[in-house]
C-alpha positions in Angstrom: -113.2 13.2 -84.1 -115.9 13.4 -81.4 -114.5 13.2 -77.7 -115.9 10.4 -77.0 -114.5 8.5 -79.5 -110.9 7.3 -78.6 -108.2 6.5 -81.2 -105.3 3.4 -81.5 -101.8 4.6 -81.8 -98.6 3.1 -83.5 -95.4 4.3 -82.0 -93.1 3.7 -84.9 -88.6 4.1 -83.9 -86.1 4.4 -86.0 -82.9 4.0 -84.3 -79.8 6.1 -87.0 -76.7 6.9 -86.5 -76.2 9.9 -85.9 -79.8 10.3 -84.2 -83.2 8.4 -83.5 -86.8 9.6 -84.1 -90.0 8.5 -82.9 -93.5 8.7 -84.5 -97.2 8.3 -83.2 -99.6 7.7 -85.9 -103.3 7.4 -85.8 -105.8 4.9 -87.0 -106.3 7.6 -89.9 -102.2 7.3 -90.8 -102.2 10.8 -89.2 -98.6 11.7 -87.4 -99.9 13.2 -84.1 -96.5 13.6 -83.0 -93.2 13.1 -83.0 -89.4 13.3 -81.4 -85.8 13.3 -82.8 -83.0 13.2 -80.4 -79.1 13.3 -81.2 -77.0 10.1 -80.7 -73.2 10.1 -80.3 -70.9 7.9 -82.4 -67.2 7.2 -80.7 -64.1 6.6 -82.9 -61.4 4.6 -81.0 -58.3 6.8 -80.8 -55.7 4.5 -82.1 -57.8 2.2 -84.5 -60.3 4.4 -85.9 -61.9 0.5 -87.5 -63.2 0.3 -84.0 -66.4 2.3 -84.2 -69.0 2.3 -81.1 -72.0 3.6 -79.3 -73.3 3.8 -76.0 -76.5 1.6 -75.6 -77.5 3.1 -71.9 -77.2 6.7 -73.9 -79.6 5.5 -77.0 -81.9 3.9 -74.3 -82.4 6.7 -72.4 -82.6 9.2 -75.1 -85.4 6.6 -76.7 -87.4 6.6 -73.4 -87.2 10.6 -73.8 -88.5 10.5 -77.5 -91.5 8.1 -76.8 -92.6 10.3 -73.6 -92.4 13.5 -75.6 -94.0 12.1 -78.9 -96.7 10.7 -76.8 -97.4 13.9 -74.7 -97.8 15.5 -77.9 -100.3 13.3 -79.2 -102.5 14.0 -76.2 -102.4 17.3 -76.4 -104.0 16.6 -79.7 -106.4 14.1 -79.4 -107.5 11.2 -77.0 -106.1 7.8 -77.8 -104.7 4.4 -76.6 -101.3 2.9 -77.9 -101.8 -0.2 -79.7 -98.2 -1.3 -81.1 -94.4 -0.5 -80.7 -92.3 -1.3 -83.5 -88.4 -0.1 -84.3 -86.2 -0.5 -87.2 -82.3 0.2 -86.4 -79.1 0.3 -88.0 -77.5 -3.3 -88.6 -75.1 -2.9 -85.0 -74.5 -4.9 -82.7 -75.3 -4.5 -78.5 -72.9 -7.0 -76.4 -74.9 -7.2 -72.7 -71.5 -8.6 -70.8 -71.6 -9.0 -67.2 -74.3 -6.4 -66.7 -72.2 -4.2 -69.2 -73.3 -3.4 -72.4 -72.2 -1.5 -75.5 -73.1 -1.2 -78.9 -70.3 -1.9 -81.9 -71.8 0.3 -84.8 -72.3 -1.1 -88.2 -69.0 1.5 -89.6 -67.0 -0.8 -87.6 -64.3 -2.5 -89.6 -62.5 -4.5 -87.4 -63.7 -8.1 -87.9 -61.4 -10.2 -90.1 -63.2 -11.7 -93.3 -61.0 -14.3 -94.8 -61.7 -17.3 -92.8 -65.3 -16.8 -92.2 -65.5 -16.5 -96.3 -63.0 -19.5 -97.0 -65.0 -21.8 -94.6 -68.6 -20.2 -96.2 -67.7 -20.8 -99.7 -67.1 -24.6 -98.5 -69.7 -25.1 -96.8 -72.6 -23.0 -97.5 -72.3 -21.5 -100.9 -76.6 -21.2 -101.1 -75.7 -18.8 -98.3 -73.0 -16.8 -99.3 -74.5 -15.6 -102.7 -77.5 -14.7 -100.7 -75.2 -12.3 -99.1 -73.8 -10.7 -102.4 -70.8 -13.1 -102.8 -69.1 -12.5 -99.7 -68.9 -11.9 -95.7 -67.7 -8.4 -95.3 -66.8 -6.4 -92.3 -70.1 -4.2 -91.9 -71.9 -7.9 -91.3 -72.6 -9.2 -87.6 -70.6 -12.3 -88.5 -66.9 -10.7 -88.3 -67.8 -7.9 -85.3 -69.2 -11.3 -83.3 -65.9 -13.2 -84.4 -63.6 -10.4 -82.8 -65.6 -9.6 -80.1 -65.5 -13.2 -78.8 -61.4 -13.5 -79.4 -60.7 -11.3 -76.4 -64.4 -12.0 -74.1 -63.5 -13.9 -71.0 -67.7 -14.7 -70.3 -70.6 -15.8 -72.5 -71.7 -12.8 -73.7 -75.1 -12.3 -74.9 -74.9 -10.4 -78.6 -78.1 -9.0 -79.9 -79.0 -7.2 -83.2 -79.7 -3.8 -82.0 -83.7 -3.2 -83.0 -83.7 -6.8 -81.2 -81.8 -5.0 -78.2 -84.5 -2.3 -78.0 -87.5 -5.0 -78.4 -86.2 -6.9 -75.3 -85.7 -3.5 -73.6 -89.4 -2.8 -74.4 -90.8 -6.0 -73.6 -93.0 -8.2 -71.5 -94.5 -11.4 -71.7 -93.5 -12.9 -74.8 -96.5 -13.7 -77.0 -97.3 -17.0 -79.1 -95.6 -16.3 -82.8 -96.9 -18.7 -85.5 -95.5 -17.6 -88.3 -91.6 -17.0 -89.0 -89.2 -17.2 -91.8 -86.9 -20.1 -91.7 -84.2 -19.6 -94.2 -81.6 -19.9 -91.6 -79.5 -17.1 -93.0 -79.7 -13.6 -90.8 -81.5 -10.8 -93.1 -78.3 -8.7 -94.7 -75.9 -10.4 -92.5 -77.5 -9.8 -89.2 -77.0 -12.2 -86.5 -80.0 -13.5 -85.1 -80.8 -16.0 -88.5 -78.3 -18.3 -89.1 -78.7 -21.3 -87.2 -76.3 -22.5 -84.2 -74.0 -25.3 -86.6 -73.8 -22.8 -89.1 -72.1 -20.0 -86.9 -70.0 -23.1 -84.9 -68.6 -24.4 -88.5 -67.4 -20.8 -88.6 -65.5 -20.7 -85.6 -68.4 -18.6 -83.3 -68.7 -20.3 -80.9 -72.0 -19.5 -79.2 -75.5 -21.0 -77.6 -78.9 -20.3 -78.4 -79.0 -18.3 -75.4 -76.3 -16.2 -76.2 -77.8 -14.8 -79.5 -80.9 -12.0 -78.0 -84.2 -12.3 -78.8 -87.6 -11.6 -77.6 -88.9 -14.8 -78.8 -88.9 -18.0 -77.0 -86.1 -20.4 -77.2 -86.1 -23.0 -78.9 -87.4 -20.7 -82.1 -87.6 -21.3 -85.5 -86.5 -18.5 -87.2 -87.3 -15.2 -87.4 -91.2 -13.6 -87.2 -92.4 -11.5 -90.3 -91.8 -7.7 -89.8 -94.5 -6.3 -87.7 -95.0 -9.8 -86.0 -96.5 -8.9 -82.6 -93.6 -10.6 -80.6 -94.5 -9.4 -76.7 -96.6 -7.8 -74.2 -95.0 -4.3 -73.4 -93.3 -4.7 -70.1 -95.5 -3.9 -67.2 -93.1 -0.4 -66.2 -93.6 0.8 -69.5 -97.1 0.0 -69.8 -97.9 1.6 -66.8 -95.7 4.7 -67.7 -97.4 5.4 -71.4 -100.3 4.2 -70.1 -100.7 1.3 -72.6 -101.4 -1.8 -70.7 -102.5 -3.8 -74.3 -99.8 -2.2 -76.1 -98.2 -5.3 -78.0 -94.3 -4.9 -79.3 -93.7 -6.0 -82.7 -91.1 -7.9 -84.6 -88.5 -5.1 -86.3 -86.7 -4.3 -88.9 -83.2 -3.3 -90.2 -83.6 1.3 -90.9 -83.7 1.1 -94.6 -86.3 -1.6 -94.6 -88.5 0.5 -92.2 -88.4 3.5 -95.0 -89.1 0.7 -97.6 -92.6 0.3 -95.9 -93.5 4.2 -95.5 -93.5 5.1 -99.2 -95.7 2.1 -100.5 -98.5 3.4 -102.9 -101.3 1.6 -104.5 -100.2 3.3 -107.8 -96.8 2.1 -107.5 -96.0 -1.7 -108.4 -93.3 -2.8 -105.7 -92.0 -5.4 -107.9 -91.1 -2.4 -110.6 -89.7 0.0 -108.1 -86.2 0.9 -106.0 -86.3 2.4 -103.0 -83.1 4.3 -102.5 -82.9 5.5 -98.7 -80.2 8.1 -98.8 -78.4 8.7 -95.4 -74.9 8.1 -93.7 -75.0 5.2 -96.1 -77.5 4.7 -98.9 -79.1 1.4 -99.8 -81.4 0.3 -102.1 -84.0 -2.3 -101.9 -86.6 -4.0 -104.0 -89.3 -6.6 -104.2 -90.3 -10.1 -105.7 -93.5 -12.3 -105.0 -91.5 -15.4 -105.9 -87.7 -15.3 -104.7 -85.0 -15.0 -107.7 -81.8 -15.7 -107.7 -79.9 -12.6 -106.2 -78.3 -10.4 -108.4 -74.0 -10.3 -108.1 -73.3 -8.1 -105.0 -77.2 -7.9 -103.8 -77.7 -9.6 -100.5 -81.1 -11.4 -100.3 -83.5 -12.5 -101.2 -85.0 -12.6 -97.7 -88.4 -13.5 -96.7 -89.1 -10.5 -94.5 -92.9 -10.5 -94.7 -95.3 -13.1 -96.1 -96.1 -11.2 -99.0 -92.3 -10.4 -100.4 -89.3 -11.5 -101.0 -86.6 -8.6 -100.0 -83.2 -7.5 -102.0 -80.7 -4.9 -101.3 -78.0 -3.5 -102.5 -75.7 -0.8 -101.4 -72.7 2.3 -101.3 -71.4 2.3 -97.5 -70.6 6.0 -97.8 -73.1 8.1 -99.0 -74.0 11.5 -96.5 -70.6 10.6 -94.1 -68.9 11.7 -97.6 -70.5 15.3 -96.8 -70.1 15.3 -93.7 -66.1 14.5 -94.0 -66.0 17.1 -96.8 -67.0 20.0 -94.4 -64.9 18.7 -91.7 -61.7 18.0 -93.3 -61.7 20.3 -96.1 -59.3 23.5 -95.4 -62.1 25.9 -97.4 -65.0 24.2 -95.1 -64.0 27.1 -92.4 -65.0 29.6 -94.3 -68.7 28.2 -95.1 -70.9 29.3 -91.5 -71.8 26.3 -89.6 -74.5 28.0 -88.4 -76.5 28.0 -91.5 -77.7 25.3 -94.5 -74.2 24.2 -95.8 -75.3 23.0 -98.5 -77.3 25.9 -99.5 -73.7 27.9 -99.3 -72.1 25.5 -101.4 -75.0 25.7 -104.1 -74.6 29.6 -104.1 -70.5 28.7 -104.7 -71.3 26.6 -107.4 -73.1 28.8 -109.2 -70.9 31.8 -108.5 -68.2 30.1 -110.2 -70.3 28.8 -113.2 -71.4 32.2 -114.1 -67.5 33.8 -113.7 -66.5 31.3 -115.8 -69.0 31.1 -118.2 -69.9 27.4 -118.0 -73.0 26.3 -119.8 -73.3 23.6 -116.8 -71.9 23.2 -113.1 -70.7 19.9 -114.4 -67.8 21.3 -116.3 -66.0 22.2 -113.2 -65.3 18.9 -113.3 -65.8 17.2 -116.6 -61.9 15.7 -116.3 -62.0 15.0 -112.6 -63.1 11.3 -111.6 -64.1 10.5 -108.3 -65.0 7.1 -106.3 -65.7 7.2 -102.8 -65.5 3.6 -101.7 -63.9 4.2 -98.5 -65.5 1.3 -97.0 -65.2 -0.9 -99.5 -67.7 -1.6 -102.3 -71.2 -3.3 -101.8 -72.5 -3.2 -105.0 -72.2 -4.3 -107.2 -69.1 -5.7 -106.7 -68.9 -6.6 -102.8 -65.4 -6.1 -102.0 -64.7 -4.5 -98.7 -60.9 -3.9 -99.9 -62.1 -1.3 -102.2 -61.0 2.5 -101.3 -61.7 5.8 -102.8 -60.1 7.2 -106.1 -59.4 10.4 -107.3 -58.4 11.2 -110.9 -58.0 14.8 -111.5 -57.2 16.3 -107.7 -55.7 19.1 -107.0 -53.7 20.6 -105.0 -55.2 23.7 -104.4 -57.5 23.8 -101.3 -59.5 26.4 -102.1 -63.3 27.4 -102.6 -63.0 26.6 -105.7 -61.6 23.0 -105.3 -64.1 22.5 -102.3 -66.8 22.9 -104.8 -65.5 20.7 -107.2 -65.1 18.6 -104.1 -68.9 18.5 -103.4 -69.7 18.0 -107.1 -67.4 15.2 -106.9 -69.7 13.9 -104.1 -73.0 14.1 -106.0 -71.8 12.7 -109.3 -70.1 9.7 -107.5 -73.5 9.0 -105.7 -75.5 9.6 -108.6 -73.7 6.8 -111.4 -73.0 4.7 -108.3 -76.7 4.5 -108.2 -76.7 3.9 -112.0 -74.3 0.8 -111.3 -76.8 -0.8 -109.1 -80.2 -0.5 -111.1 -78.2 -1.6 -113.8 -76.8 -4.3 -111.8 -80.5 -5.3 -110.8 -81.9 -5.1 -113.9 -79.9 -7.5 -115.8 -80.8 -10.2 -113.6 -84.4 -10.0 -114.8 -85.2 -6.9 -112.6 -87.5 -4.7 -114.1 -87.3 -1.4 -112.7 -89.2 1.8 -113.6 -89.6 4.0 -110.8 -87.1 5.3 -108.1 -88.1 6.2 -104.9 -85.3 8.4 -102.9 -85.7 9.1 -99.5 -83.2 10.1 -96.5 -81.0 13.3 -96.1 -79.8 13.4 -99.4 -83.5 13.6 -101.2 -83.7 17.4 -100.3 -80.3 17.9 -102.3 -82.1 19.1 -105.6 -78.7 19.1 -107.7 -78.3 15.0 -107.2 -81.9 14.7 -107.8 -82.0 16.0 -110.9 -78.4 14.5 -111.8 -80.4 10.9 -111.2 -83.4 11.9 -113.3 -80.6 13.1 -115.8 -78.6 10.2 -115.8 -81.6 7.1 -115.0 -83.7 9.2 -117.9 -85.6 6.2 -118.4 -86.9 5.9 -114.8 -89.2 8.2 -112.8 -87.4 9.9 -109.9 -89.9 10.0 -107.3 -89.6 12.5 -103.7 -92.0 11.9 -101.2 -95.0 14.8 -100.3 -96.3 15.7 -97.5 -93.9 13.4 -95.2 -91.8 14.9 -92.3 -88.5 13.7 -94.0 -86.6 13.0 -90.6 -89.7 10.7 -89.6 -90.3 8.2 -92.9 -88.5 5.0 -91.1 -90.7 5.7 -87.8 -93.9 6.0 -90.3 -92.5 2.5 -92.1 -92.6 1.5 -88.0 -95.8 2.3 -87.5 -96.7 1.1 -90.6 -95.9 -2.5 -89.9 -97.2 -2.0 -86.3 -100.8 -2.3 -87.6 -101.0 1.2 -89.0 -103.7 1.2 -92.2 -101.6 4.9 -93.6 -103.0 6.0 -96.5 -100.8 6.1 -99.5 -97.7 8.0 -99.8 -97.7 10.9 -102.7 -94.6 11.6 -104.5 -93.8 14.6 -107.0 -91.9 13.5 -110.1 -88.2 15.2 -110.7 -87.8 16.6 -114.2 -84.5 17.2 -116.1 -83.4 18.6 -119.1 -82.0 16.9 -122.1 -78.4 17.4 -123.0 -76.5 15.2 -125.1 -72.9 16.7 -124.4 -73.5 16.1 -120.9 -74.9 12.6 -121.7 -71.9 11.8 -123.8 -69.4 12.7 -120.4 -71.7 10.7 -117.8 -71.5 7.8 -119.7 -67.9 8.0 -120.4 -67.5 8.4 -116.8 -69.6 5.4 -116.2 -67.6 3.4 -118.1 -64.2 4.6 -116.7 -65.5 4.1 -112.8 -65.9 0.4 -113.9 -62.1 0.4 -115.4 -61.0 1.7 -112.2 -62.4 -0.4 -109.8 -61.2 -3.2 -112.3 -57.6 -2.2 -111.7 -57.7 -1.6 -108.5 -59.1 -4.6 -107.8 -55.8 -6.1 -109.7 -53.7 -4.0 -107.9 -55.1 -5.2 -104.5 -54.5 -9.0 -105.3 -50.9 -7.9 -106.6 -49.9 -6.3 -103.6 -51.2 -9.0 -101.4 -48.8 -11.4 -103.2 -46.0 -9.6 -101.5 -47.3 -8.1 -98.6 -45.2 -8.5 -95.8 -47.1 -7.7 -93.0 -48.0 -10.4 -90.3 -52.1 -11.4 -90.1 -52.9 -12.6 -86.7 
């Protein structure tokens, strides 16, 4: 680029759980730089539902991302920034008497029953829009509780709202919004005012925080310019016609990164694979939702949005090398999972196993400790284990991790499955997140989806795809995304033993289903 030309950038955020990244992209789709900072999660000590962050922490490591991403970009080239846009996790910040935290979307401790009981009633259009039911990683329940014990009017934002009024200005003129009066999977800002009332949340329209002017009409289309950025920023990034844009929830932001020409959205899932793994496709016409899919939502002008879900995904890992009483002899200071592939194949070879699968070819494994999104959205759903052992050795904490990847992988099989027999017509899946660079579970999906194209991203810094999608819908023009194909090998024994195991997943979430409403009959604990 000659020096006298000067280039637009597109800060693009993506606020995780466990850490957020930042990304400048040029007019070209080039990333000139980039920032990823580490974010602490905090587990109340005698209710471990109650599951939080600290806002002031994620705002100032956020300001430290942006200046470093930016400083890197000038050392590169010379540029202006155009746009600021952020996707973030589905929490919640509560700004309380110039106090604020965030309740993370893990949190369990909002009560369901009588927000479902009065939904079901009332607005039934609604609640199979949301897969069926309210359940507890929704803003609905967290805002219910919160506002049982708040002594002041509270104002509750969805968190890439939070960070949008952090970031802005003047509030600009929005023309165009979606007004389906339902908040996108279950966030708050959405639903309108007599809706939340009728469910006993008792709040004003100031109390719910936006960027936008009150009154409002719904909610902008992602990438929306929504503000001005605030004149202390501006001055700081030296941006003074830097706009910020209307944002999105993560997994939506990663949705937007991988788009290719060559790729028909309407035919294609994108699974983004992290602390939790959702899925999410496309119409240009809604449909009706399919059972346990929230959506559709009208999130751009162009598309209709679904998605469905497994609440614990990469936190299954992560418990795994915590908790497990072999984990300590795996070194923390190198690739885990790397050690645990070298295990696995250790013990195939000593014991002569044509595949790693064998380990555990009578072992059945669900990890639904948070309940089950999809397809059956019930948040009392837990984990099963048929076939455990006692032993807590290497051996088992292999069979532990294989457990892990096989769950994921016909979990994943239950929701294509689920999409495509409501008319769904799916060919491609695109994974991207953490667990895309686990080579075993992609090949287990092309295995097990063998009539669907597996599809990894190329050529994309994996920790910065939702701050690309970011940029992306900032005003970004990136060029297409390129994906490599995953390839398998045909095996009908192994075949035979997923599909059993498919089959006997769906019998145990059955009966345990049965056993939950059983057990409620005679439960005799109080509910307050």
């Amino acid at each position: 680029m000659p020096k006298s030309a000067v280039s637009s950038w597109y800060l693009g955020i993506d606020i995780g759980t466990s850490s957020l990244r930042t990304s400048v992209l040029n007019d070209q789709g080039v990333v000139l730089g980039g920032s990823e900072q580490a974010i602490d999660v905090y587990y109340h000590p005698s209710d471990s539902r109650i599951i939080t962050q600290d806002s002031s922490q994620l705002w100032s490591k956020l300001l430290t991302a942006i200046d470093e991403s930016l400083q890197t970009a000038k050392s590169k080239e010379e540029g202006v920034l155009k746009s600021i846009c952020c996707g973030a996790t589905c929490s919640l910040v509560v700004e309380d008497n110039d106090n604020s935290h965030i309740i993370l979307w893990m949190d369990h401790s909002g009560e369901t029953d009588s927000i479902n009981s009065k939904m079901e009633t009332r607005y039934p259009g609604i609640l199979q829009r949301l897969g069926g039911s309210i359940i507890a990683e929704m803003a609905l329940p967290k805002v219910k509780e919160y506002l049982r014990s708040a002594f002041s009017e509270p104002r509750i934002f969805d968190l890439h709202d939070w960070f949008e009024w952090k970031l802005a200005g003047e509030a600009l003129n929005v023309q165009k919004y979606n007004t389906e009066n339902i908040g996108i999977d279950g966030s708050l800002k959405g639903f309108s005012i007599d809706c939340l009332r009728e469910l006993d949340i008792h709040l004003n329209e100031s109390q719910i925080g936006r960027v936008e002017n009150i009154p409002y009409p719904g909610i902008p289309f992602a990438g929306t310019p929504i503000s001005k950025l605030s004149p202390e920023l501006a001055e700081r990034w030296d941006a003074k016609s830097a706009v910020v844009c209307s944002g999105v929830i993560d997994c939506y932001a990663s949705f937007f990164a991988l788009q290719s020409s060559d790729i028909n959205p309407e035919e294609n899932l994108v699974m983004v694979a992290g602390t939790s793994t959702c899925y999410l496709t496309v119409s240009r016409a809604p449909k009706d939702p399919p059972p346990g899919i929230w959506g559709p939502f009208h999130l751009t002008e162009t598309f209709w949005f679904y998605e469905g879900g497994l609440s614990c995904s990469g936190i299954l890992f992560e418990s795994l090398f915590e908790n497990h009483p072999a984990a300590k002899n795996l070194d923390k200071s190198s690739n885990m999972f790397q050690q645990l592939e070298k295990l696995v194949s250790s013990f195939v070879a000593n014991e002569g196993l044509s595949s790693a699968w064998q380990l555990i070819e009578k072992r059945v494994y669900i990890g639904d400790y948070l309940g089950n999104r999809t397809p059956f959205n019930d948040s009392t759903l837990s984990s099963v284990i048929i076939g455990g052992s006692l032993r807590q050795d290497t051996r088992d904490l292999v069979c532990c991790y294989l457990s892990i990847l096989e769950y994921l992988a016909l979990s994943t099989r239950m929701i294509v499955d689920c999409f495509r027999k409501s008319g769904f017509h799916l060919k491609t899946l695109q994974v991207c997140g953490s667990q895309a660079k686990n080579a075993r579970l992609m090949e287990l999906l092309a295995f097990i989806l063998d009539d669907m194209n597996i599809l990894l991203p190329m050529e994309l810094d994996s920790k910065l795809i939702g701050a690309r999608g970011c940029s992306i819908l900032g005003g970004c023009a990136a060029k297409d995304a390129k994906f490599k194909v995953v390839k398998h090998v045909p095996d009908d024994a192994l075949k035979k033993l997923f599909d059993t195991k498919y089959d006997i997943m769906f019998e145990l979430i059955g009966k345990q289903q049965d056993i939950n409403r059983r057990l409620a009959s005679c439960t005799i604990r109080s509910h307050k």
